[in-house]
N, C-alpha and C positions, 0 to 999 in steps of 0.2 A: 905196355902201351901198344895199341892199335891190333891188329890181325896176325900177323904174319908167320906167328911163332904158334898158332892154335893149332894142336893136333886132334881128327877122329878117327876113330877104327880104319885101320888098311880096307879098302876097296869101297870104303863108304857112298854109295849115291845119293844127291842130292837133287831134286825137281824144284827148278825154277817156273814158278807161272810167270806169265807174261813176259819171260828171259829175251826176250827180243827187243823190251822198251830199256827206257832211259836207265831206271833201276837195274830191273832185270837182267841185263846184259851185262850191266858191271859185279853183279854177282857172277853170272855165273864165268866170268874173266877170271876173278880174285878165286873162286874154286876150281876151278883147271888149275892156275900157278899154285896154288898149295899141295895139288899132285893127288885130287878126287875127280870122283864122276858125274857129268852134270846131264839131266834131262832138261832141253828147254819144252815147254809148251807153248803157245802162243797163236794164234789164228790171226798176226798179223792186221788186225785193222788198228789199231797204234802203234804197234813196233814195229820195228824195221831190219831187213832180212840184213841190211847193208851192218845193220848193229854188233851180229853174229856170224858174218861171212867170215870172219878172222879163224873163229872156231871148227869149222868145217871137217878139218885133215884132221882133228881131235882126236885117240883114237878114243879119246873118255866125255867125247862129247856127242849128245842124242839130239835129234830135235823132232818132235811132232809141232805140226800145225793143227790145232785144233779148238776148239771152244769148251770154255769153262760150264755153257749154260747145258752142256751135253754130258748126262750124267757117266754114258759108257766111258765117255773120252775121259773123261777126270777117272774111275775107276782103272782103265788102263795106263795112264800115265804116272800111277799111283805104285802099278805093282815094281815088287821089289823094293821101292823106296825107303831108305832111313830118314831124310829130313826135307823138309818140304818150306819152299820158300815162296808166299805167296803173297805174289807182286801184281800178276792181272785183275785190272780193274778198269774203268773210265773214269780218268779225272774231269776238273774244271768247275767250282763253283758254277757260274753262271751258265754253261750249256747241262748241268742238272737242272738249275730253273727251267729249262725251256724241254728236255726230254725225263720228266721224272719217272715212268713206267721202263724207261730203256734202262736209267741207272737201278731201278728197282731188280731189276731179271739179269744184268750183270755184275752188278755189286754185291746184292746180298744173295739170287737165288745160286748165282755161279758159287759165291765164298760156302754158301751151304754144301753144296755137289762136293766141293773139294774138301770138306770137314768129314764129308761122308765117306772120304773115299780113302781118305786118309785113316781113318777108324778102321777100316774094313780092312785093308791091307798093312793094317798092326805099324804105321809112322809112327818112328822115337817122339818127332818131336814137329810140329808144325806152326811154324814163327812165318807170320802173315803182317803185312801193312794195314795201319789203320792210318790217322791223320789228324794235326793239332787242329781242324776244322771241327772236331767233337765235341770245342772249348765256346763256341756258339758266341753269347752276349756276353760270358762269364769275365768282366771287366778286370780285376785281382790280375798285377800281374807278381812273378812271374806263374806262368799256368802249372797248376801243380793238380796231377791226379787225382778224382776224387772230388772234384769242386769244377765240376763245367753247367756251363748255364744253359739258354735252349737254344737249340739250335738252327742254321740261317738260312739251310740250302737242302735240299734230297741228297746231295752228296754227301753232307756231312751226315745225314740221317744213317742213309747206308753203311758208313764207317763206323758207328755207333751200335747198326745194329749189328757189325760185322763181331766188334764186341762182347754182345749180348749170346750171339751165338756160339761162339767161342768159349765165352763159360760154361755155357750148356756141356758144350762136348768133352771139355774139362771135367765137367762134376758128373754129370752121368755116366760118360764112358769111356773116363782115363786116358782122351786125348791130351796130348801134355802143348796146349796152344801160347803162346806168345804173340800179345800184340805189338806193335812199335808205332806211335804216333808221331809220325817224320813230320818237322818242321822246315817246309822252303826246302828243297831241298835241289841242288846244285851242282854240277860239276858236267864232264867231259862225257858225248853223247846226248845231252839232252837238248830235246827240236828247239830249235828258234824258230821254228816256223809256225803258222796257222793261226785262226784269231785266239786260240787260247792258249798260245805259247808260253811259260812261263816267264816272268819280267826280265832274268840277266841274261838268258841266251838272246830271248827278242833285244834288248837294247843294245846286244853288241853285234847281234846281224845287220841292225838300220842304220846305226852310225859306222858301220865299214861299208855297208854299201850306198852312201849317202838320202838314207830316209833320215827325215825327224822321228822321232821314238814321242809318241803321245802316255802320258801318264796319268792313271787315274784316278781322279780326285786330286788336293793338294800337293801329295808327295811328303806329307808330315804323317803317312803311316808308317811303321814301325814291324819290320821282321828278324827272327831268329832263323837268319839264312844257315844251312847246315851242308856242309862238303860231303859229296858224296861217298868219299874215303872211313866217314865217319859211320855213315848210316852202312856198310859194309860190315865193321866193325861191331858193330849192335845188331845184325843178322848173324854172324857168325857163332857172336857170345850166346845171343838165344838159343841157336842149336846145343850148345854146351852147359845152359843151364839146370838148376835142379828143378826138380816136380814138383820144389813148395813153391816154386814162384809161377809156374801154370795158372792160367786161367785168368793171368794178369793184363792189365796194356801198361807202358813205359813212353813215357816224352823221349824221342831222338831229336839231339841237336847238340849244337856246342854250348848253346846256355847266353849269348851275346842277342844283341839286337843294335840293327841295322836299321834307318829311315831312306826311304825308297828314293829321296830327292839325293841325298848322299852315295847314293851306291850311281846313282846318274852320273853325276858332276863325277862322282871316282873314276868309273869305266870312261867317260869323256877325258879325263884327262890321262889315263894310260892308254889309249890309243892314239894319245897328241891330236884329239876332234876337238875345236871346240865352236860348240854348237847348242843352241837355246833346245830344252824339248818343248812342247803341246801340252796344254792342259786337256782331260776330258772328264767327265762324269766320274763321279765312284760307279765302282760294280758292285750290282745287287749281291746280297747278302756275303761279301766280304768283310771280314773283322777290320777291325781299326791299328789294333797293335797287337803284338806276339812276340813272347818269350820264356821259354821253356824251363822249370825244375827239374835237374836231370838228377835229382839225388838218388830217384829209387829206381833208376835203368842202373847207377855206379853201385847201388846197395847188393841188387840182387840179380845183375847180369856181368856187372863185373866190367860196364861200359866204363871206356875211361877215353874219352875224343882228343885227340893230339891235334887236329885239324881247326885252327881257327878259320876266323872269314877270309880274313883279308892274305892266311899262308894258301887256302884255297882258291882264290880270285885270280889271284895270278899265274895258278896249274889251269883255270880253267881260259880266263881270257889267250894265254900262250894256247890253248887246246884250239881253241876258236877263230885264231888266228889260223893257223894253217890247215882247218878244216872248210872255212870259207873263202879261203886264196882261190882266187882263179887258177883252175886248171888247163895243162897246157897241155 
């Protein structure tokens, strides 16, 4: 069960992209405490420096500042590297509706750069994020690999086509690529700020600091929230997987589903708020419900998530709690 026991070769490095955001950071945490070498990359306009200050005095921790869409920076952040963990990306359904040439040039051309560079500089192995957004209209639940419908946003194109690329570089030229399709994914570090904050850090920043938390649509949508202990756990195993399962993508999550009014009224009532939310609009090309088959992440990565929702909710609300306390 879980990470903690995984071992790779003495002095193994490891390149986090985007190691500065939510994900990111908590990677490349959990590889420092296992007693390896982490490169972060990141040019900083979604992550945050405050994410990785901790790592600093590391002496097995690196950080460039750089951008993924810069082919030199991805070939130099590349050398040496045994495993490559590739996290930089732009999220947000709805601000891909509104910038889709920006998601185009750093979703897919950057994911390309880092395919390329990774090839070039002989990486074992390069396990990248994709996203249960690749499951589009595909209504069947739970979503199982193999059966996705079309798709709702450039974002999710991106991640589809990240994909597509990805087998390329598997079948032509013996990159050994692992995708991971995070469902919702959750836990300690992740913004609650900004309009596109994701929903439990936002709801528990507004109801501690007395805003109404507005919800959109009904609140009878339905997600496969995933602790981020879990999605750690399914990056690690991918670095350790074998070459037949290359060229894959794998559902990450706990396999549960959560209805977005419920996880309200929850987080309301462990923080002793109680307090009505807002109704507003659905968001454009958001799915309806999600929930993940995780048999062929357990078949062939060896994924086995210990983290449910609700043993996670409670590492994260405590998290939130004293990261949002006023400072004295």
């Amino acid at each position: 069960m879980g990470y903690k026991n995984l071992t790779f070769p003495e002095g193994s490095l490891f390149l986090v992209t985007g190691g500065a955001g939510f994900i990111g950071s908590n990677l490349c945490e959990a590889i420092l405490k296992l007693g390896y070498r982490v490169r972060c990359l990141d040019d900083l306009s979604t992550g945050k420096q405050r994410n990785v200050d901790m790592f600093i005095d590391d002496p097995n921790y690196e950080f460039i500042k750089g951008d993924i869409k810069d082919i030199d920076t991805c070939m130099k952040a590349c050398e040496g590297v045994d495993y490559i963990m590739h996290e930089a990306a732009w999220g947000s359904v709805p601000r891909s509706i509104e910038m889709p040439v920006f998601y185009c040039m750093n979703n897919i051309v950057g994911f390309v750069n880092m395919c390329e560079a990774a090839r070039q500089n002989k990486v074992k192995k390069f396990v990248y994020a994709s996203s249960s957004s690749v499951y589009g209209d595909e209504p069947v639940l739970p979503k199982k690999e193999g059966r996705e419908g079309n798709l709702l946003s450039p974002y999710a194109l991106s991640k589809r086509a990240d994909e597509e690329w990805a087998k390329q570089y598997t079948r032509h030229y013996g990159l050994d690529t692992y995708g991971l399709r995070y469902f919702n994914v959750f836990g300690r570090r992740q913004d609650p700020d900004g309009a596109y904050a994701a929903v439990i850090p936002k709801f528990i920043r507004q109801l501690l600091s007395g805003e109404t938390p507005v919800i959109n649509g009904d609140g009878k949508q339905s997600r496969d929230f995933t602790y981020i202990e879990n999605v750690i756990e399914a990056n690690l195993k991918a670095c350790l997987a074998p070459s037949e399962a290359a060229g894959e993508a794998f559902n990450v999550a706990f396999g549960g589903r959560e209805y977005l009014i419920d996880i309200y009224y929850g987080l309301a009532k462990a923080l002793e708020i109680d307090r009505e939310p807002l109704y507003g609009p659905d968001r454009a090309g958001d799915i309806k419900h999600s929930n993940a088959d995780i048999s062929k992440a357990k078949e062939l990565l060896g994924y086995d998530p210990d983290w449910s929702f609700e043993k996670g909710i409670k590492e994260a609300i405590a998290w939130y709690r004293e990261d949002l306390a006023p400072k004295a």
